[in-house]
DOVEX-644236 format. One record per residue: chain; residue in one letter; x, y, z negated of N, C-alpha, C in turn. Coordinates in steps of 0.001 Angstrom, whole numbers. Atoms other than C-alpha are relative to their C-alpha. Last residue first. Layout:
residues N
node chaine->A; residu->a; nc1->X; nc2->Y; nc3->Z; cac1->X; cac2->Y; cac3->Z; cc1->X; cc2->Y; cc3->Z
...
end
This chain:
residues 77
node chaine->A; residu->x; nc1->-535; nc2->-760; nc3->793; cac1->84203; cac2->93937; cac3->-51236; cc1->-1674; cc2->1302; cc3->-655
node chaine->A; residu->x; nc1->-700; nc2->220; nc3->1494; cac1->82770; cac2->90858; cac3->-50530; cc1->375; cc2->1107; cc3->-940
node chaine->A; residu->x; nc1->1277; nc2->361; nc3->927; cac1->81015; cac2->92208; cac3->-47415; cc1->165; cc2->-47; cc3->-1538
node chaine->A; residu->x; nc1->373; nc2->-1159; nc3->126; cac1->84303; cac2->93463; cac3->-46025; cc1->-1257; cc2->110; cc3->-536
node chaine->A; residu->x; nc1->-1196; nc2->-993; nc3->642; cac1->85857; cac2->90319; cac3->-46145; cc1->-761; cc2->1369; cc3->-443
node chaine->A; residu->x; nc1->-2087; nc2->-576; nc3->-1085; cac1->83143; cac2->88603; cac3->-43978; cc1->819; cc2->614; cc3->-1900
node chaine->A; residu->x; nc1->-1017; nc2->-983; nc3->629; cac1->79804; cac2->87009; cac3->-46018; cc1->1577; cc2->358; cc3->817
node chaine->A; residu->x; nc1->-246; nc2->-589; nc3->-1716; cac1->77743; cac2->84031; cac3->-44471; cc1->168; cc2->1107; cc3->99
node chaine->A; residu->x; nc1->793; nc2->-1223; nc3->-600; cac1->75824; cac2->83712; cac3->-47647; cc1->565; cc2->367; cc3->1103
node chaine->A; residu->x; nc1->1327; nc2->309; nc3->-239; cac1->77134; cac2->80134; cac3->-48323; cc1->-1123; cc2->1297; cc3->587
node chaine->A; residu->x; nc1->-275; nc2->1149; nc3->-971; cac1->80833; cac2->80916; cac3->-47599; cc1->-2199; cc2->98; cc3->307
node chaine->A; residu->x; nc1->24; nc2->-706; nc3->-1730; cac1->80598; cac2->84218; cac3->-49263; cc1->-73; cc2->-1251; cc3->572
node chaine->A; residu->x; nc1->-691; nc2->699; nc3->-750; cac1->79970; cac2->82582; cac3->-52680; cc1->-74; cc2->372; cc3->1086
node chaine->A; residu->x; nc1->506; nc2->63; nc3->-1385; cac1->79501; cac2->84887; cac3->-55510; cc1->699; cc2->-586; cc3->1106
node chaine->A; residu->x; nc1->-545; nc2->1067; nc3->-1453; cac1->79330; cac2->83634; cac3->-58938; cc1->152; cc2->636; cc3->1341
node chaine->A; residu->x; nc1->1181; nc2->-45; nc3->-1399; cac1->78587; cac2->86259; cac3->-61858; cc1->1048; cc2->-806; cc3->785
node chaine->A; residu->x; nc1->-572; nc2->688; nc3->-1253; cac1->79915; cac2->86085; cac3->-65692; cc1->-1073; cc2->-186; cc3->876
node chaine->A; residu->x; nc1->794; nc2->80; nc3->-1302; cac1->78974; cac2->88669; cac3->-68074; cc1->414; cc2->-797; cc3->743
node chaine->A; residu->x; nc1->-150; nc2->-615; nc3->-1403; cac1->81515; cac2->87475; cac3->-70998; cc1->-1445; cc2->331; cc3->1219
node chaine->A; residu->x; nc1->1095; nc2->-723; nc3->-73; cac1->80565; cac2->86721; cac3->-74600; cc1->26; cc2->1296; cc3->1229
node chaine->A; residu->x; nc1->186; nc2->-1532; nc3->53; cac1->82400; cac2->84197; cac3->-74459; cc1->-1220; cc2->641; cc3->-226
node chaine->A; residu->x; nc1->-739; nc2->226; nc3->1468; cac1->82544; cac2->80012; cac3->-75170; cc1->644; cc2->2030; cc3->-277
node chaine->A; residu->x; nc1->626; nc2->889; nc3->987; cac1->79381; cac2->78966; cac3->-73062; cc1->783; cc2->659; cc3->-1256
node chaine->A; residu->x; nc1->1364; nc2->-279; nc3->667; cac1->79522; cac2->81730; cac3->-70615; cc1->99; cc2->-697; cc3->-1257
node chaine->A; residu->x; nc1->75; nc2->-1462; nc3->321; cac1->82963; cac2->81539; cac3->-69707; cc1->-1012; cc2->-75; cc3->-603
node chaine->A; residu->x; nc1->-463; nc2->-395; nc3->977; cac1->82594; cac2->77582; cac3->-69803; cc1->559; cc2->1560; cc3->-660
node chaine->A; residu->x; nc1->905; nc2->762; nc3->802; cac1->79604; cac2->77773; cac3->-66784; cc1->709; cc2->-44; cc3->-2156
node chaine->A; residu->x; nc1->1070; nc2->-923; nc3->511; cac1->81746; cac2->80177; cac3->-65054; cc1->-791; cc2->-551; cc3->-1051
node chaine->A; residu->x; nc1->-112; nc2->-914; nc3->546; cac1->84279; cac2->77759; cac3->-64804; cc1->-993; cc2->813; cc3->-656
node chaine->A; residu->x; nc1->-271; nc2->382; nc3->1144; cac1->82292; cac2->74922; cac3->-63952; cc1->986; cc2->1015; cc3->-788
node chaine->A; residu->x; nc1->1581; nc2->177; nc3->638; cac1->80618; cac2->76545; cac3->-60991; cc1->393; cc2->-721; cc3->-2055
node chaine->A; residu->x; nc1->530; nc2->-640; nc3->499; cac1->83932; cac2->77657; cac3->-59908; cc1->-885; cc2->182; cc3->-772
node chaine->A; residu->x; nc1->-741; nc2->-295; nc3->683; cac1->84919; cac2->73903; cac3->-59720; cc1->184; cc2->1823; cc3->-350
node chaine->A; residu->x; nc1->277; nc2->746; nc3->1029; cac1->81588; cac2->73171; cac3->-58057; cc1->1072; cc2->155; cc3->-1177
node chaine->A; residu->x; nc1->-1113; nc2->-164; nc3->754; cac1->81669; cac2->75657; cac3->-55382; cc1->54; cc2->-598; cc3->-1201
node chaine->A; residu->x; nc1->-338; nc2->-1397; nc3->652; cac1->78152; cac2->74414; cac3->-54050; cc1->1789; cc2->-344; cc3->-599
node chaine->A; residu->x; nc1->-182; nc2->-8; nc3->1232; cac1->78056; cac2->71717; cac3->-51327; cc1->465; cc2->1097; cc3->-698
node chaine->A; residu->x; nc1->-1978; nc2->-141; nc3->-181; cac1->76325; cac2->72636; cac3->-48153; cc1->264; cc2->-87; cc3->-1647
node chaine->A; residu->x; nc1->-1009; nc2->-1344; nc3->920; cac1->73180; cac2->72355; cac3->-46663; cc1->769; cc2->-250; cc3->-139
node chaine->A; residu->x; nc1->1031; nc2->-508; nc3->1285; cac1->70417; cac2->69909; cac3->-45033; cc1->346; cc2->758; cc3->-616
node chaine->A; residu->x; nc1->-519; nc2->-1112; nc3->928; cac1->72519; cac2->69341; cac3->-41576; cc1->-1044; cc2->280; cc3->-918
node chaine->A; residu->x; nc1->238; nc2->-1787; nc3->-293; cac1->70526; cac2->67217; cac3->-39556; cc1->613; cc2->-80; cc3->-1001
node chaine->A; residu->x; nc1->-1535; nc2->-1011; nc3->-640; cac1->72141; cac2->63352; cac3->-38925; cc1->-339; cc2->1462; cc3->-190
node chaine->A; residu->x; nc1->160; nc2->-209; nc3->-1388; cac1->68626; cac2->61304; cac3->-39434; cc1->1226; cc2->1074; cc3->343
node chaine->A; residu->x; nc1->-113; nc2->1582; nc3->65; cac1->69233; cac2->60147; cac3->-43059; cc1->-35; cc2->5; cc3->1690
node chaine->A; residu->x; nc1->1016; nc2->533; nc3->27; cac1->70011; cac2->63880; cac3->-43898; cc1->353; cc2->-1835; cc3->617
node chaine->A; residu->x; nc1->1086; nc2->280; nc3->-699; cac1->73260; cac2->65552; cac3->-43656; cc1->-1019; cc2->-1161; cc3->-663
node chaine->A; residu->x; nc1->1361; nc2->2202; nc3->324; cac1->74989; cac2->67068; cac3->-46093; cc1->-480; cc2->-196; cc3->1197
node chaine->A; residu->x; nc1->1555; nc2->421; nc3->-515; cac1->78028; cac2->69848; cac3->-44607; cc1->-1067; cc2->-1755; cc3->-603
node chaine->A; residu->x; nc1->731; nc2->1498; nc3->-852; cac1->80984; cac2->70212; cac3->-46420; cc1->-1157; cc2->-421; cc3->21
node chaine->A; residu->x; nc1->836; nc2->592; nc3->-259; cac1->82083; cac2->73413; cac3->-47068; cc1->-26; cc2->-1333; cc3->122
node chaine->A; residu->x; nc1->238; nc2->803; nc3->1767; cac1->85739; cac2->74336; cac3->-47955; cc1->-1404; cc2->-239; cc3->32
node chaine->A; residu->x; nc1->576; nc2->-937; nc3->1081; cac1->86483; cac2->75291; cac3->-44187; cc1->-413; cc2->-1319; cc3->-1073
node chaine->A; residu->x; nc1->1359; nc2->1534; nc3->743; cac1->89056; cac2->73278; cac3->-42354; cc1->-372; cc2->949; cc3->-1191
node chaine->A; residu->x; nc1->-641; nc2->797; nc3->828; cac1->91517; cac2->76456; cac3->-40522; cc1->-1226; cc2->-1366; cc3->-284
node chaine->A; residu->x; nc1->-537; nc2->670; nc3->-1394; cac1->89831; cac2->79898; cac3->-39729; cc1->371; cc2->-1326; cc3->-987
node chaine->A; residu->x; nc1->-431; nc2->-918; nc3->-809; cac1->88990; cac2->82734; cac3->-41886; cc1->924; cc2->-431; cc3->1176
node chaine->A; residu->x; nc1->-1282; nc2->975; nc3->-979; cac1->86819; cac2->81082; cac3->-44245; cc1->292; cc2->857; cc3->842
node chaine->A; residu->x; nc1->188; nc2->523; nc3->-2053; cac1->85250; cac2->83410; cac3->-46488; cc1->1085; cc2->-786; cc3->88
node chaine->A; residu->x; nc1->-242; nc2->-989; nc3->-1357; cac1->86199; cac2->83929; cac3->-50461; cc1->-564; cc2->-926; cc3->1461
node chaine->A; residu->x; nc1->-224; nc2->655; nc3->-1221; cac1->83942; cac2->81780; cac3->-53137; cc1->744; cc2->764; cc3->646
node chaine->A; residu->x; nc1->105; nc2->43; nc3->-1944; cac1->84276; cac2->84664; cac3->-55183; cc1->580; cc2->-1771; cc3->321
node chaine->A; residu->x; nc1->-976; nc2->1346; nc3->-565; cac1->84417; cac2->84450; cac3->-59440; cc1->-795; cc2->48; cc3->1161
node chaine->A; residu->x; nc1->404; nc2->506; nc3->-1402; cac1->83132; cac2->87929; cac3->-60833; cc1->944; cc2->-837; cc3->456
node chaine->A; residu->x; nc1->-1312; nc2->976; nc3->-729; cac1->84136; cac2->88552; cac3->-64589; cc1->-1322; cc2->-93; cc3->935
node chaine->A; residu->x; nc1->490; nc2->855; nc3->-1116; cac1->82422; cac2->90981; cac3->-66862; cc1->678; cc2->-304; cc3->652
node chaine->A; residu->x; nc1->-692; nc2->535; nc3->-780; cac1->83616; cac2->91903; cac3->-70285; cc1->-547; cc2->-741; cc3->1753
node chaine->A; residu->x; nc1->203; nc2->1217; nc3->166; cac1->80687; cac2->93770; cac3->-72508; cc1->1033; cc2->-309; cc3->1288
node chaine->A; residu->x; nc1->701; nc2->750; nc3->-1019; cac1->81498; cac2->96940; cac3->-73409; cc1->294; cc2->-1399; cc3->452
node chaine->A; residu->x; nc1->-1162; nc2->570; nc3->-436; cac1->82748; cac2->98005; cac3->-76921; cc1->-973; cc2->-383; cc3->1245
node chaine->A; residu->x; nc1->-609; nc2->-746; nc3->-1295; cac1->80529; cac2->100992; cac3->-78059; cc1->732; cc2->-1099; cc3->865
node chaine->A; residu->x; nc1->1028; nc2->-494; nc3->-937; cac1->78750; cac2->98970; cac3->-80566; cc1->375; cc2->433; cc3->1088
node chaine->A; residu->x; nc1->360; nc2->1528; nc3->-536; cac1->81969; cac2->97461; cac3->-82265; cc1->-1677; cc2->15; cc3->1242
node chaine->A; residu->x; nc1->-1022; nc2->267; nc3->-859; cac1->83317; cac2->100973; cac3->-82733; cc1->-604; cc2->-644; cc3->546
node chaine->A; residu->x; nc1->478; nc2->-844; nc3->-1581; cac1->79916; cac2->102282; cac3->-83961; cc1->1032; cc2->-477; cc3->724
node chaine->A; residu->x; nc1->1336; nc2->677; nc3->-361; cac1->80210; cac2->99095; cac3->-86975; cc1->-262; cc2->1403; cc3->1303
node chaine->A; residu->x; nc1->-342; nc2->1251; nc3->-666; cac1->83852; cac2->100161; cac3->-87679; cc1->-1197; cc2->-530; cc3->795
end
């Protein structure tokens, strides 16, 4: 029983931001006190997933957000 439980691999989960591909992208730009663009809000309701995978598994969990890395379709994959 104890080599079964060794051998078992560990569950990993990848949660995608996907690209925008036209339409009102899921970004929304910060600006500063002077109007520049400072960044962009993170996937926050992914971010809280992942966050309870981790807490209540013993899942690998990874984020990736194509939006913020400026990622196509074919990147993702």
């Amino acid at each position: 029983m104890e080599n079964r439980e060794q051998n078992k691999k560990t569950l990993r989960v990848l949660l995608i931001q996907p690209p925008n591909i036209g339409g009102v992208s899921p970004l929304i730009c910060h600006m500063n006190q002077k109007g520049e663009s400072v960044g962009f809000k993170p996937p926050l309701g992914l971010l809280s997933i992942a966050t309870l995978l981790k807490q209540r598994s013993s899942y690998r969990v990874m984020l990736m957000d194509a939006l913020a890395e400026k990622l196509d379709f074919n990147q993702c994959l």
